[in-house]
N, C-alpha and C positions, 0 to 999 in steps of 0.2 A: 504493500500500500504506500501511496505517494505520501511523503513527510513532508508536503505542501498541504495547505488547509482548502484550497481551491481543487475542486476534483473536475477536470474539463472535456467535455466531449471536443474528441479532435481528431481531424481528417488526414489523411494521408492518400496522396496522389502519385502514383506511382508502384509498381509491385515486385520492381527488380529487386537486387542484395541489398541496397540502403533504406527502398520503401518497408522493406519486411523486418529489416532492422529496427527501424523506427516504431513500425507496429508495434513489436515484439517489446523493447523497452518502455513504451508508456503506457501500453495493457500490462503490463507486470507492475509498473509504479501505480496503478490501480483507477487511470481514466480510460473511458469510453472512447474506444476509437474505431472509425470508418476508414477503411480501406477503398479506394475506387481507382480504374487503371481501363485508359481508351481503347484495351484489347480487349476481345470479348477472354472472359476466361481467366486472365489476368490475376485482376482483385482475386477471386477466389481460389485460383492457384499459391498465391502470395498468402492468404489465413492457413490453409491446410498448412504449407512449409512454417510457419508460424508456429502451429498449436506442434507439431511436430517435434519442432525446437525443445515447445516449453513440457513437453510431454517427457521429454529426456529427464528432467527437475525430479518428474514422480518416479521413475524408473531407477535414479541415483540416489531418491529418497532427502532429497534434497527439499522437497515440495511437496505439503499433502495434498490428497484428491479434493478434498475441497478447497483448497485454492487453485489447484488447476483448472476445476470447472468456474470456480468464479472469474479466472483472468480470460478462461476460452468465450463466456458469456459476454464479456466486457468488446471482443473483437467483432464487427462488423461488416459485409459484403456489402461495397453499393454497385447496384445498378448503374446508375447514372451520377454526374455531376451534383444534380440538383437533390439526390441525397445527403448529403454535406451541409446542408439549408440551416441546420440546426446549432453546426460548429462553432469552437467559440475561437479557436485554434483552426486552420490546415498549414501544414507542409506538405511542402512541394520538392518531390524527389523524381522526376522525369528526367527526357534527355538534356544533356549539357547543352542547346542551342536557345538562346538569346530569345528568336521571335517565337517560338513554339513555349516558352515561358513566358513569355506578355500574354500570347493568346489564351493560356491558359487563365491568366491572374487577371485578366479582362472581365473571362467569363466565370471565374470565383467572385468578384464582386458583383453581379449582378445575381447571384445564389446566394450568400449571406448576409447577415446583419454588418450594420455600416460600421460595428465595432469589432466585428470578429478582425483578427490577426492572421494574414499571409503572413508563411514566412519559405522561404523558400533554401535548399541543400544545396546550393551551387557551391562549386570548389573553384571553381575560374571565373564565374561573370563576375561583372560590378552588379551588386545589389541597386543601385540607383538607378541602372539602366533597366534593371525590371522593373521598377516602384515607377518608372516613369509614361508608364501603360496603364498606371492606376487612378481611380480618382481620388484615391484616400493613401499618399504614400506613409503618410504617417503611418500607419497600419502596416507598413509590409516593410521586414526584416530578412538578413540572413537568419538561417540555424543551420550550421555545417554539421552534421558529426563524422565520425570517420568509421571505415569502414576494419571489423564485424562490428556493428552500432552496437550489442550489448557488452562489448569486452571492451571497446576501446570508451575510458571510461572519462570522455572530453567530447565538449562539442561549446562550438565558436558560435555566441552572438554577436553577428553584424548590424551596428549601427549605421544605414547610410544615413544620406544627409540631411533628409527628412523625416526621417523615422524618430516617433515623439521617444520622451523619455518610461511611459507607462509601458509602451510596448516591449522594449530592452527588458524591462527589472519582470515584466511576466513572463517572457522565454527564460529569463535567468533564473526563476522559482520556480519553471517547469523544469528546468535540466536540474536543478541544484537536487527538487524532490525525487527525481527518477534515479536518484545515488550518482548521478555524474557530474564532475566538475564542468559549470560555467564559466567561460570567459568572454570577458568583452572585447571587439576589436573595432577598431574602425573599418568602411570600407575602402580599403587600398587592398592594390591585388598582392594574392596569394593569403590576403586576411591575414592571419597571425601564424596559424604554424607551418604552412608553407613556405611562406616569406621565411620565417625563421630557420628554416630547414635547407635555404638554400648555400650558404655557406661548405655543407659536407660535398654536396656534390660537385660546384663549382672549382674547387678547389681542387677536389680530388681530382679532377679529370685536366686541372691544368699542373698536377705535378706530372701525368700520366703526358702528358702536351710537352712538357720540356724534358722526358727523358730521365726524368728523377730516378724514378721506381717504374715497376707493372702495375698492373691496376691488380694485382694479387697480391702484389707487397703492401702495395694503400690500404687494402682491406686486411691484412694480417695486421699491419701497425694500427690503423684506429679501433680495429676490433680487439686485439688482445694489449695493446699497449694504453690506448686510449677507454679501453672499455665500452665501446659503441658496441650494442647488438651484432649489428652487421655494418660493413663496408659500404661506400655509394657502390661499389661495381654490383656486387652483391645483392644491392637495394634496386640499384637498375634492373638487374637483371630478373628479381623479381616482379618488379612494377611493369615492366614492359619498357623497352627503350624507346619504341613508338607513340607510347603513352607519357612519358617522362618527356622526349625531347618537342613535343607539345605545348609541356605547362614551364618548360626553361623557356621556351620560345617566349609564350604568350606574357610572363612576370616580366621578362627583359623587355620587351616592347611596351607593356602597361608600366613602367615604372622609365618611361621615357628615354631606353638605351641608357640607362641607371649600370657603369659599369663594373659595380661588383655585382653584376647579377649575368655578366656577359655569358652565353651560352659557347660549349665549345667545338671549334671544327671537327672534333673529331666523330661528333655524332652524326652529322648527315647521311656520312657514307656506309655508317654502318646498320640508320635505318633502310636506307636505299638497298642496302644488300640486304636484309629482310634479319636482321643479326639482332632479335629484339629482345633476346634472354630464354629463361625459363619455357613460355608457349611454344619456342619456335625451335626448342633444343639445343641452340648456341647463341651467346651473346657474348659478352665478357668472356665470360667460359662455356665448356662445352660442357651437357648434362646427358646422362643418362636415365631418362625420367625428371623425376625430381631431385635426383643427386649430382652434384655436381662433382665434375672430373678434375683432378689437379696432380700437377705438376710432382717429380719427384723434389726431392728435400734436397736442399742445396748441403755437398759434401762439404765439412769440417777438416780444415789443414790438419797435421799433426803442430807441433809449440816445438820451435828448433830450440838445441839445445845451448844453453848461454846465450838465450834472449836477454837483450838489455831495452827497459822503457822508459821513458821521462814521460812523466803526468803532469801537465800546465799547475803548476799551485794555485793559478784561480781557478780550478775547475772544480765544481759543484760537489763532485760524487770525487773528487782526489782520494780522501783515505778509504772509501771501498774498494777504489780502483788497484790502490795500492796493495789491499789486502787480497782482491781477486788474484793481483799477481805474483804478492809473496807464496799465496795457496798454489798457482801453477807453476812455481819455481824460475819467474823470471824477474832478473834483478832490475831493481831501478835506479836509475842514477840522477843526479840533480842537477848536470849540465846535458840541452838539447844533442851539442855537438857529437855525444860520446855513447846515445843512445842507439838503438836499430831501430826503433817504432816512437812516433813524437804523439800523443795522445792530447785533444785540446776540446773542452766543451760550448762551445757558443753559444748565446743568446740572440737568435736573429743573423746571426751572419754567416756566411759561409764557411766549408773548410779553408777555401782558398785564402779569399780575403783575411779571415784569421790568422792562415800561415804568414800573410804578406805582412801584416802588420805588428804581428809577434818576432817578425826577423826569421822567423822557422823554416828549416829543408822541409817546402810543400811535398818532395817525393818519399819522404817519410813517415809524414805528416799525416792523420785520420782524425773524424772528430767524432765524438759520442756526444748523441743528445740528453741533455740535462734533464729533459721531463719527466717523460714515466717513469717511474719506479725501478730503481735499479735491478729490483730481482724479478722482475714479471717478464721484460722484453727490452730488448737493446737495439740501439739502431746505429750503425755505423755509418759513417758519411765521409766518401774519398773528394779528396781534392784534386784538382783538373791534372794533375801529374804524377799521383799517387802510385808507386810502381806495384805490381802485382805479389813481387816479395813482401811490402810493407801490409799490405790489402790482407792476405795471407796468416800474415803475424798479428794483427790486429785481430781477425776474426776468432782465429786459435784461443787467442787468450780472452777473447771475451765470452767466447764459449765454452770455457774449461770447467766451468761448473754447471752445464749443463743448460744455461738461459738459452731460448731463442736468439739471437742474434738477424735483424735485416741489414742487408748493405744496400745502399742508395747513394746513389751519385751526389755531384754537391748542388747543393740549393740553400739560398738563406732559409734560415729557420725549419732545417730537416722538413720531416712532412709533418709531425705530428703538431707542432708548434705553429705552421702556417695554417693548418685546417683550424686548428681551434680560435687562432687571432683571428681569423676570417670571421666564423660562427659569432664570435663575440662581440667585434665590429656589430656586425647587421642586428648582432641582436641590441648592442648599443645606441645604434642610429633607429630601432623599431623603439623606444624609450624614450628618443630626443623628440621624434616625431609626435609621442602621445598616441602609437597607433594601440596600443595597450599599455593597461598599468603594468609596474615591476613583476605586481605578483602574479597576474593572472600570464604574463610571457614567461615565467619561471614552471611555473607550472601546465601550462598551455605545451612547452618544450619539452619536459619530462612524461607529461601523458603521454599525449601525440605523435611525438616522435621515441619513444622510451631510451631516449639521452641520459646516462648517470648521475648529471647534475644540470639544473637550469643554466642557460650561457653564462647571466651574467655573476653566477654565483661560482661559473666554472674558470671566470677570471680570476674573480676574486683568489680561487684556490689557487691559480699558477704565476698570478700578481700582475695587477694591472699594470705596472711601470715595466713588465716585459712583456707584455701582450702588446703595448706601445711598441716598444723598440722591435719585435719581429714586427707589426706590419711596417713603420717608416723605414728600415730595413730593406724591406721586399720594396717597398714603395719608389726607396733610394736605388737598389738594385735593376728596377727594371722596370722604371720611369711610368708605372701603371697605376693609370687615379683609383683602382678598383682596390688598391689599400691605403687609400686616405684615409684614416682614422676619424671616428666621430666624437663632434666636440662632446658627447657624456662621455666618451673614454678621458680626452683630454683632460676633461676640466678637473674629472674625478682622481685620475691620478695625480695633477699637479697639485692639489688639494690634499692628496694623502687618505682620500677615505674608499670606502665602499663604493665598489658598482654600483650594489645595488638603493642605494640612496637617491630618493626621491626629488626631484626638484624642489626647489624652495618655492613656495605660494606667492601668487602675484596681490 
């Protein structure tokens, strides 16, 4: 039963995966709701896979039969449109196209009361441009949820620009009572957690663009280093690459060739070659079924004997490093000159540049990233002249206890450190903007995308004044506005406080 005091009869248009989702969740939070769908057949194909769902509940014993029968009583078949007459709520879950959602919400206001509430699931349109087919836009909202609607336990209201204030705070006590978090977002595209979301992919596919890493190494390091679920390759390749290079299009374009949202060359050609992921059997990777095919394990040197290291003493992780190599029996020494392998951890900048600036033999010369957690995953990073002996000895002794070890070419701020200054940015500049509060993008990101920490609490953890220095960094390196940092990162770190600190009240 809904833990909202208001119990609402509410429509639902459409009977694909989202309409039956939605069904399913607000007949279980305990309102009356109408199902109708312009195929014959449709709607009531959509209640059976419903009751079906919630049927599972009594079979797990999860759900007695008397509430299964009362939540199956609660769902409704309509015939027609003008069954809905009575609603106080509909959502609108149809196709993703623009005029076929006007037509729709033209002829919902001539079926209900002039108070009832449109709100329509679109993941791409501007809400405005629907509301703007209406006579009463105040009345008509987004309500995103994500797909399986009963697990993913978030859903986005869109405020466009006419939409009153009553209408927002009733979609936000119908999601809040259905057990799912509400958030608010403005209407800008991609809404809040797409927008927010763009950062992993983007990024990934432009280390994948310069030669960094494979796109199997980006998904090893932000999945097991960084703690992401899964990879963007990985993420593509489930969502459909056809489907995916779609809504990079459509954000890039709707955000005015907004260049940290640039989409990347390399996807064209391999929706054109039909290389869409998972559906189609190869995309990123090749799958057999549902499983995916990978690569053998990249072989581990032996540790030559009377290896000598020099460890940078400004380096972050120096006395583990030291200890990693008193334990594989290689000595250290305290001048670069006298060493075989020169070890240097960066903040944002390259091996190279590091080498150049340290005075360092770059053919030496390797850098370890500071971030993740020394004992989970390693990332090694060769410099532009790094010879295969030094590559060798580095790898050896950083995998002498057993850690994963990835080697990637040089790039400012490794990969893990660029993906996540990226994330952090966008989600800094979604804060400056006002497109949501602190809390609800903290949370909005952790639902929605199942991220281990909200962005900008995820700064917070790795420090804003180096989340700074990797993008102006990258910014400096490769004269790309798409890592101009936002003035809430700036302000916040010259200031010394929290990301996540709210603007001061005008």
């Amino acid at each position: 039963m809904s833990s909202s005091n208001t119990i609402h009869q509410i429509g639902v248009v459409g009977g694909g995966a989202m309409g039956r989702g939605i069904v399913q969740l607000l007949a279980q939070a305990g309102h009356q709701v109408y199902c109708f769908d312009a195929f014959e057949g449709a709607a009531a194909g959509a209640v059976e896979f419903v009751i079906g769902k919630i049927r599972r509940g009594v079979e797990k014993g999860s759900l007695s039969a008397a509430e299964f029968e009362r939540i199956c009583s609660s769902i409704h078949v309509c015939a027609a449109l003008s069954d809905l007459a009575g609603c106080s709520i509909v959502i609108e879950a149809i196709v993703e196209d623009l005029e076929a959602k006007r037509q729709l919400f033209r002829a919902l206001e001539s079926v209900v009361a002039d108070t009832a509430i449109l709100a329509s699931n679109t993941s791409s349109l501007t809400v405005a441009e629907i509301a703007a087919a209406c006579a009463r836009a105040q009345r008509v909202a987004g309500l995103h949820f994500f797909n399986p609607v009963p697990l993913m336990k978030v859903a986005e209201v869109v405020a466009a620009v006419r939409t009153s204030d009553a209408t927002v705070q009733t979609l936000h006590a119908l999601i809040d009572g259905a057990g799912h978090r509400a958030v608010i977002t403005a209407d800008q595209p991609g809404f809040l957690v797409n927008h927010a979301g763009r950062g992993l992919y983007t990024e990934g596919l432009r280390v994948v663009e310069e030669q960094v890493a494979s796109p199997a190494d980006v998904d090893n390091l932000l999945r097991d280093a960084a703690g992401f679920r899964m990879g963007p390759f990985e993420l593509l390749d489930l969502t459909g690459l056809d489907v995916s290079s779609r809504v990079m299009t459509s954000i890039y374009e709707q955000f005015q060739h907004e260049p940290r949202f640039r989409p990347s060359s390399l996807v064209p050609p391999r929706v054109a070659a039909g290389l869409y992921g998972r559906k189609t059997g190869e995309g990123w990777y090749v799958y057999d079924g549902d499983r995916k095919q990978t690569g053998s394990p990249r072989l581990i040197p032996a540790l030559s004997a009377g290896m000598t290291v020099w460890i940078d003493p400004q380096a972050t992780g120096a006395g583990a490093l030291a200890a990693l190599a008193s334990a594989a029996g290689v000595r250290c020494v305290d001048e670069p000159a006298r060493a075989d392998l020169l070890i240097v951890q960066p903040w944002g900048t390259d091996a190279t540049t590091t080498a150049i600036e340290r005075g360092l033999d770059a053919s030496r010369c390797v850098a370890l990233d500071p971030l993740p957690p020394f004992e989970r995953h390693r990332t090694l990073m060769l410099t532009a002249s790094t010879t295969g002996t030094a590559r060798d000895a580095a790898l050896a002794l950083l995998a002498s206890d057993g850690t994963p070890v990835t080697v990637i070419n040089d790039s400012p701020g490794f990969v893990v450190q660029r993906v996540l200054a990226t994330i952090v940015n966008i989600a800094a500049n979604i804060a400056q903007r006002g497109i949501a509060s602190v809390e609800d993008l903290e949370d909005a990101v952790m639902l929605g995308l199942g991220y281990p920490y909200g962005p900008l609490s995820w700064g917070d953890r790795i420090g804003g004044e180096r989340v700074l220095a990797v993008l102006r960094q990258m910014q400096a390196a490769t004269g790309d506005p798409r890592y101009r940092p936002s003035a809430w990162l700036v302000r916040r770190v010259g200031l010394g406080i929290s990301l996540l600190t709210p603007e001061a009240k005008r």
